[in-house]
C-alpha positions as CSV (number, residue, x, y, z in Angstrom):
1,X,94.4,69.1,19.8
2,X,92.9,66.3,22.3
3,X,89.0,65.3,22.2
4,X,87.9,63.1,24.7
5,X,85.8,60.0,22.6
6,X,84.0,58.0,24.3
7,X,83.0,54.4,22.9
8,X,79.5,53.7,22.5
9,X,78.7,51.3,25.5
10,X,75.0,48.6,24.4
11,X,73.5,46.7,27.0
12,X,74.0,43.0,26.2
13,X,70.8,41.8,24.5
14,X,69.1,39.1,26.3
15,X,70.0,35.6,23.8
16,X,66.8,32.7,23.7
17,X,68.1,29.8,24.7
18,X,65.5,27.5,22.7
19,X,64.8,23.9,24.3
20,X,66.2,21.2,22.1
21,X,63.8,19.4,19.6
22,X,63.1,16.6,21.6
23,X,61.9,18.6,24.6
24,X,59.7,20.5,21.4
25,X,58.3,17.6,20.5
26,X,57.5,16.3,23.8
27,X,55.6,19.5,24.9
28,X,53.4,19.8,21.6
29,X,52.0,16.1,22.0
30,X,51.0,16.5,26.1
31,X,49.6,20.4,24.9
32,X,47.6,17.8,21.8
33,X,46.4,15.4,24.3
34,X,45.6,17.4,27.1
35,X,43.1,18.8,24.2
36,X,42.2,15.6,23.3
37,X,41.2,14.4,26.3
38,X,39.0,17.5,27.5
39,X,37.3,16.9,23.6
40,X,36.4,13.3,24.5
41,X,35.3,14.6,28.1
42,X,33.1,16.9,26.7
43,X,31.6,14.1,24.3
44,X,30.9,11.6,26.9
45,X,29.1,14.2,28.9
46,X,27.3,15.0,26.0
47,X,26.6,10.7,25.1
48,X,25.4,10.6,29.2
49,X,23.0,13.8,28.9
50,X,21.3,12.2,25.5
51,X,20.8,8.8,27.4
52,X,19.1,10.3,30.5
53,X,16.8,12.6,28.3
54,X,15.7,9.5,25.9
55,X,15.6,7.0,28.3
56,X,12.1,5.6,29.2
57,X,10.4,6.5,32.5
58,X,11.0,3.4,34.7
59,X,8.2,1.2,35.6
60,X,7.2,1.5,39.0
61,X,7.4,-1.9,41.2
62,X,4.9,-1.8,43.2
63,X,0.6,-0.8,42.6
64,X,-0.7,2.1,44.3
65,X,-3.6,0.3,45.2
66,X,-2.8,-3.5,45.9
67,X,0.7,-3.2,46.5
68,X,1.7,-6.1,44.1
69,X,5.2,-5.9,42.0
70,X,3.4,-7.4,38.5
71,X,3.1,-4.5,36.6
72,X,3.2,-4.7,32.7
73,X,2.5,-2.8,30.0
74,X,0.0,-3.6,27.3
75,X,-0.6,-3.2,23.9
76,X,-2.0,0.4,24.1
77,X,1.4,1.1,26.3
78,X,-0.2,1.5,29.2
79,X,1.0,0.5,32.9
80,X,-1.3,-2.0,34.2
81,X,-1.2,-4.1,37.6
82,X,-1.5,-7.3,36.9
83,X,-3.2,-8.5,39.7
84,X,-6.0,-6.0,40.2
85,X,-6.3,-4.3,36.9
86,X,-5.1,-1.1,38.3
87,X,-4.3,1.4,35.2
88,X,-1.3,3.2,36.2
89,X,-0.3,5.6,33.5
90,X,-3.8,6.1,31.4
91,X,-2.2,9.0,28.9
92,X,0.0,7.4,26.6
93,X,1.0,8.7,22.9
94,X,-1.1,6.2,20.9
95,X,1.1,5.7,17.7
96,X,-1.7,3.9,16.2
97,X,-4.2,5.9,13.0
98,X,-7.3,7.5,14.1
99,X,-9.7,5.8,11.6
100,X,-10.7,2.0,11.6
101,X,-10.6,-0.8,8.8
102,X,-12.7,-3.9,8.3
103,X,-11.2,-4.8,4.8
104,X,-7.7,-5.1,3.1
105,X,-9.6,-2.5,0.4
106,X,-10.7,-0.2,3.2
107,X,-7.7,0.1,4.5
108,X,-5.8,0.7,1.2
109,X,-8.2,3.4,0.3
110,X,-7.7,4.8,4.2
111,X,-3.7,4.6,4.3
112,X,-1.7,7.8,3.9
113,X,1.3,5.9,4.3
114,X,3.3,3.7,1.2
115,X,5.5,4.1,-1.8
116,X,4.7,7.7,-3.5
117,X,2.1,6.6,-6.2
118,X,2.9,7.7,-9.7
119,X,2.0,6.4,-13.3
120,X,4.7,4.1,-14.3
121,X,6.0,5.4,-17.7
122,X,4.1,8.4,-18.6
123,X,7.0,11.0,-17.0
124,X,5.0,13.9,-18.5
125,X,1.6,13.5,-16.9
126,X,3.3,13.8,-13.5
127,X,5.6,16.8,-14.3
128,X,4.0,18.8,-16.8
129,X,0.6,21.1,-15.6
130,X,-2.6,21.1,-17.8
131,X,-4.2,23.9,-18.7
132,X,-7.8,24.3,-17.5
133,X,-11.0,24.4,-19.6
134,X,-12.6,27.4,-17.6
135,X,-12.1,31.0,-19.7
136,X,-11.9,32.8,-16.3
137,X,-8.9,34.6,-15.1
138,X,-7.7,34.5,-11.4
139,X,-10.3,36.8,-9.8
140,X,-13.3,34.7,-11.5
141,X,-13.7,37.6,-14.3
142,X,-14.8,36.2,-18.6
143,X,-11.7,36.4,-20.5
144,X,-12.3,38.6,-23.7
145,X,-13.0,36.5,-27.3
146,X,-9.2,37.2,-28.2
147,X,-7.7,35.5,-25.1
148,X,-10.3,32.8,-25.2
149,X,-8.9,31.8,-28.7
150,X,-4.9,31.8,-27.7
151,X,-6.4,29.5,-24.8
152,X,-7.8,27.1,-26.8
153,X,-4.7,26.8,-29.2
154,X,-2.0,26.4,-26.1
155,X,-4.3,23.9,-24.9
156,X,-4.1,22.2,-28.5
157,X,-0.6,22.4,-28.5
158,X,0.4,21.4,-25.2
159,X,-1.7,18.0,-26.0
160,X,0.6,17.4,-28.9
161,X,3.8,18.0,-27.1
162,X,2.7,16.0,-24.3
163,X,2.0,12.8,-26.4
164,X,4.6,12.9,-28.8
165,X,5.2,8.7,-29.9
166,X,2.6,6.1,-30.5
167,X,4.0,4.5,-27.2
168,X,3.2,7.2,-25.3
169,X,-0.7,7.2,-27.0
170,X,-1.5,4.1,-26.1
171,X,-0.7,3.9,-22.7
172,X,-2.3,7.0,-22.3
173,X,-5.5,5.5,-23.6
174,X,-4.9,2.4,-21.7
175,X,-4.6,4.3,-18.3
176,X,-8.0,6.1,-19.3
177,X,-9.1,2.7,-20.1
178,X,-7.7,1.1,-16.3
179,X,-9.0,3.9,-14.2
180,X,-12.4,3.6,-16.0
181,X,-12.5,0.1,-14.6
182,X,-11.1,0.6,-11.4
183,X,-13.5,3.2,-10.4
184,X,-16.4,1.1,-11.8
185,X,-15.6,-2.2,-10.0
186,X,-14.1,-0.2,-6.6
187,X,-10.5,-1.7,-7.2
188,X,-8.1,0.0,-4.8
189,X,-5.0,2.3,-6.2
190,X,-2.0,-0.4,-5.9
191,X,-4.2,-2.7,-7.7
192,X,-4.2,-0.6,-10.3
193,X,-0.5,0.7,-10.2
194,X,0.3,-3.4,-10.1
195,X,-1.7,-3.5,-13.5
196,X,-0.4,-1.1,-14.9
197,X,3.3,-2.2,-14.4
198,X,1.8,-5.3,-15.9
199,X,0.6,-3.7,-19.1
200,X,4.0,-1.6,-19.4
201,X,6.0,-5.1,-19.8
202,X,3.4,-6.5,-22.7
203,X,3.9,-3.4,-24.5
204,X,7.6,-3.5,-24.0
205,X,7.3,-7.4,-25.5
206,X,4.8,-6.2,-28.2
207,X,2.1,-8.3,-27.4
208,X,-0.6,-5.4,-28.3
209,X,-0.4,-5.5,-32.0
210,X,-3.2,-6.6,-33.5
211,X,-5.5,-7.0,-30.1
212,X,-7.9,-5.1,-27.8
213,X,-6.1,-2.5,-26.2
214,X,-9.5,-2.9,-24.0
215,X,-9.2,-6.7,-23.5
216,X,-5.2,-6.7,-22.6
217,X,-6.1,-3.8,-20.0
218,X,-9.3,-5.8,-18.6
219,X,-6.5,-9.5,-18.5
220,X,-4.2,-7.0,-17.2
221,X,-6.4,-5.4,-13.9
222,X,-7.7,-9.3,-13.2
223,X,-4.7,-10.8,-13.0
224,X,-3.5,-8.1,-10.8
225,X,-6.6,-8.8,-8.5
226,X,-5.8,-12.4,-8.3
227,X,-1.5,-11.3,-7.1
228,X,-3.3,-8.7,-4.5
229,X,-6.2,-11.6,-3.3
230,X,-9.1,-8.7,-4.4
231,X,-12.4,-10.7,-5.5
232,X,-12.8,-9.8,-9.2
233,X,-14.2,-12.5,-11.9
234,X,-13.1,-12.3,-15.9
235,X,-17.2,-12.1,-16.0
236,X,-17.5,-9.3,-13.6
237,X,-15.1,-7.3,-15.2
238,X,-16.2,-8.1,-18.5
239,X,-19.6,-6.5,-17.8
240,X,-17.9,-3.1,-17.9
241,X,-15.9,-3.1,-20.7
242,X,-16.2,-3.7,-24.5
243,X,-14.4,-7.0,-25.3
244,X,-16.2,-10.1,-24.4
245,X,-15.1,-12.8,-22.1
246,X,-13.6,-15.0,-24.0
247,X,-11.5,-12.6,-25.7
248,X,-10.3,-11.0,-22.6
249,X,-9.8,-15.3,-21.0
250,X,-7.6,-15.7,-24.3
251,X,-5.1,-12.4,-23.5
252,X,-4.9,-13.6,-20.1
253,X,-3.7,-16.7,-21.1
254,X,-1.1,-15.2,-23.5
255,X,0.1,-12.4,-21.0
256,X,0.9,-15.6,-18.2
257,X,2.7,-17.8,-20.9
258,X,4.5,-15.1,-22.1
259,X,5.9,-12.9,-19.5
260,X,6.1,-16.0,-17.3
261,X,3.9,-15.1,-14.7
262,X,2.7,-17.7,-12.2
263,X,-0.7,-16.7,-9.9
264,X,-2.0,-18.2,-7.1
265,X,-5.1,-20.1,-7.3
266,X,-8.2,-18.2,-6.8
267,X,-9.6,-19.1,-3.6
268,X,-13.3,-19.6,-2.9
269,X,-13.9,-17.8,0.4
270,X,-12.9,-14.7,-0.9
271,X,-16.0,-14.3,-2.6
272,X,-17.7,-15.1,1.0
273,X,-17.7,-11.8,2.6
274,X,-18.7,-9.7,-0.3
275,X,-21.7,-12.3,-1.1
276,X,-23.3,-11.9,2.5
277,X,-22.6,-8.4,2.5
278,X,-25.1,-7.6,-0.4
279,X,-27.6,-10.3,0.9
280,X,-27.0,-8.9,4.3
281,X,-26.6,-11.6,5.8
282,X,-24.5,-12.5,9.8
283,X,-21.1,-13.3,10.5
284,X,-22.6,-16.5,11.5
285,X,-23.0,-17.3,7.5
286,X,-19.8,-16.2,6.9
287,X,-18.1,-18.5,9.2
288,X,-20.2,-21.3,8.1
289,X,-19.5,-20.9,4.9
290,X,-16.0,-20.7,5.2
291,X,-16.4,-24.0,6.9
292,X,-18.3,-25.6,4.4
293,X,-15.4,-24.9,1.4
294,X,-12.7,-25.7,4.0
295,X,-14.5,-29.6,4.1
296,X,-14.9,-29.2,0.5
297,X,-11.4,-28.5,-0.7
298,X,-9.9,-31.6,2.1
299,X,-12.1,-33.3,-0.5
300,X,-11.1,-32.4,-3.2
301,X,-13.8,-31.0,-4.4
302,X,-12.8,-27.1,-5.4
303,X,-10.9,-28.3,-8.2
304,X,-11.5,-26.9,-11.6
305,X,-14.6,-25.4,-10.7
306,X,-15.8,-21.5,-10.8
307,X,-14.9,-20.4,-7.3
308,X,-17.4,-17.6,-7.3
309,X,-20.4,-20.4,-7.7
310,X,-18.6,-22.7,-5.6
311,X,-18.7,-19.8,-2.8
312,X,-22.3,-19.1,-3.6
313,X,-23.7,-22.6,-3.3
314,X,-22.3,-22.6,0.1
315,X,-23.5,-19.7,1.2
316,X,-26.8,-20.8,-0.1
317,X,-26.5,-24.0,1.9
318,X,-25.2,-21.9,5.2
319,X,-28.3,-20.0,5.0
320,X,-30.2,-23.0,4.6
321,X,-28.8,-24.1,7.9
322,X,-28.8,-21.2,10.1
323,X,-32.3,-20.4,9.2
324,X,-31.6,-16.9,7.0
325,X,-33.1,-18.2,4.1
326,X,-32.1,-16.5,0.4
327,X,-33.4,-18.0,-2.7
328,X,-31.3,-19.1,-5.1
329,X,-31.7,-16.2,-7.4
330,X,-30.7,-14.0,-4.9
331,X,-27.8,-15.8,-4.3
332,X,-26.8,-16.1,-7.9
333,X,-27.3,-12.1,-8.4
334,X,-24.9,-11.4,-6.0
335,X,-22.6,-13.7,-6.8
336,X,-23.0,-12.8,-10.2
337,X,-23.2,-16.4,-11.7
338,X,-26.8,-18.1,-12.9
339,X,-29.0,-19.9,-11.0
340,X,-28.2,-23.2,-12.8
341,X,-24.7,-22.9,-11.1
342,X,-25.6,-22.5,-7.8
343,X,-28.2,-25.2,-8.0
344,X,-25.3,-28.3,-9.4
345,X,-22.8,-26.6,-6.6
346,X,-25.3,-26.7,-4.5
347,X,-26.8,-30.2,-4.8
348,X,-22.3,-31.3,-5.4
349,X,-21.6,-29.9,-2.4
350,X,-24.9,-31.4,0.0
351,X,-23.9,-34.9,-1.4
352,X,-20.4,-35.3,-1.0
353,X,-20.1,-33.7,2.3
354,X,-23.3,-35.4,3.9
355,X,-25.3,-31.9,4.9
356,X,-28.7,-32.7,5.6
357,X,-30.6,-29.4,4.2
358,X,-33.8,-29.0,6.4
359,X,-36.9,-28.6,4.6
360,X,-38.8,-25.6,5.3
């Protein structure tokens, strides 16, 4: 019996013939830098677009009115011709604040601008809330009797958790104490924050014990008016606090030795301005004035004496000279020194520096 078989005929399959590695390696770094360099195309067209957008308007060089080529730009960035005066470009963006300041404490009480101000060492008074004294609830209704009493004890004892150590009492009661003063004598905030850091480091050396908490506060705040140049005798600020003069003079003199602090001499003609002020007096006094201490301290004559009566004799004698005539008394209440002061300053001053004082 015969049977035809036939064999089972496959196409050939089609066999990859891959490149060698070299030729591999080749093509994978042109594909990686042709990549690269369309990235760095696309980032320089980027760099150029940024430049044109910020780039500055160019001046124009020539006036529309004279035709000269001087054109600046002045303080208020306007574009002025130099020649005629002709104000180019009138609306600039004035970077500039919108209110006005005559003195260093007006413009520390105007400026929104500075280091974030903060109570140096009492971390719980900044982060913790206080609970109010008011017995209302949030639409302005009475809270009942019961809820009035569980107010009054959480307020009791969140006062005892927030002041927990005797170091944390006392400067409490000294920052009471400081901001008492400072808003009594109109002392600016970084004043205050400077005496304050002060006071942290003569607790820190124990300097306290056994003194006027209200005396090392009061050395404290002056000697940070004399670092910040703001006008504040030991006698002025004595007036508003409990510990007398020489008390607070003798914790100055500790807190300098002691933490090594070294001040600047307290210079007469910042009392100048404030002493015309209150006697409303001209800016022609003022300067003066000013020139009269400038003579006296060539001379030699400022040293060791009380620059607020030394800056209220010559006052007195500027006044004398320009015609805007203030007693003595007057000059002596607003300087806040006595009239026997002013008179030897006054007389100290006339004689060494040769000042004729016209009689009127």
């Amino acid at each position: 019996m015969s049977s035809n078989l036939t064999p089972n005929t496959r196409e050939p399959e089609p066999q990859i013939v891959s490149p060698p590695p070299e030729q591999q390696n080749q093509q994978t770094s042109t594909q990686a830098k042709s990549i690269l360099e369309k990235l760095y195309s696309i980032h320089k067209k980027q760099q150029v677009q940024q430049t044109v957008e910020q780039k500055e308007p160019e001046i124009p060089k020539v006036c529309p009115h004279c035709g000269s080529t001087k054109i600046i730009k002045n303080e208020l960035g306007q574009l002025v011709c130099e020649r005629c005066g002709f104000v180019i470009e009138d609306r600039p963006l004035d970077l500039g604040p919108e209110w006005r300041a005559f003195t260093p404490e007006e413009k520390d009480s105007r400026s929104r601008t500075g280091s974030p101000l903060r109570h140096l060492g009492l971390t719980s008074e900044a982060l913790t809330t206080k609970i109010d004294i008011v017995h209302k609830d949030s639409s302005g209704k009475e809270l009942s009797l019961k809820h009035k009493l569980e107010i009054i004890k959480y307020r009791r004892w969140q006062q005892r958790i927030r002041i927990q150590t005797s170091h944390e009492r006392n400067t409490l009661q000294a920052l009471n104490e400081l901001n008492r003063l400072a808003s009594q004598l109109g002392i600016p905030k970084t004043v205050v924050d400077e005496a304050l850091s002060i006071y942290m480091k003569v607790l820190e050396q124990g300097l306290v014990k056994g003194r006027s908490i209200e005396a090392i506060v009061a050395a404290c705040l002056h000697m940070a008016c004399r670092k910040h140049g703001i006008p504040r005798s030991l006698d002025e600020i004595a007036q508003y606090t409990k510990a007398s003069r020489k008390e607070i003079a003798r914790c100055f003199r500790l807190i300098a030795r002691e933490l090594g602090i070294k001040l600047p001499l307290a210079d007469p003609k910042m009392y100048v301005p404030r002493i015309c002020e209150q006697l409303k007096l001209s800016g022609e006094i003022i300067r003066e004035a000013m020139r009269i201490l400038d003579e006296a301290k060539k001379r030699g004559l400022t040293a060791g004496k009380d620059p607020a009566g030394l800056a209220a004799a010559a006052v007195y004698i500027a006044s004398l000279l320009k015609g805007e005539i203030r007693t003595q008394k007057e000059v002596a209440m607003a300087a806040q020194v006595t009239e026997v002061t002013v008179r030897n300053r006054y007389k100290e001053l006339a004689r060494e520096l040769n000042i004729k004082i016209p009689i009127k």
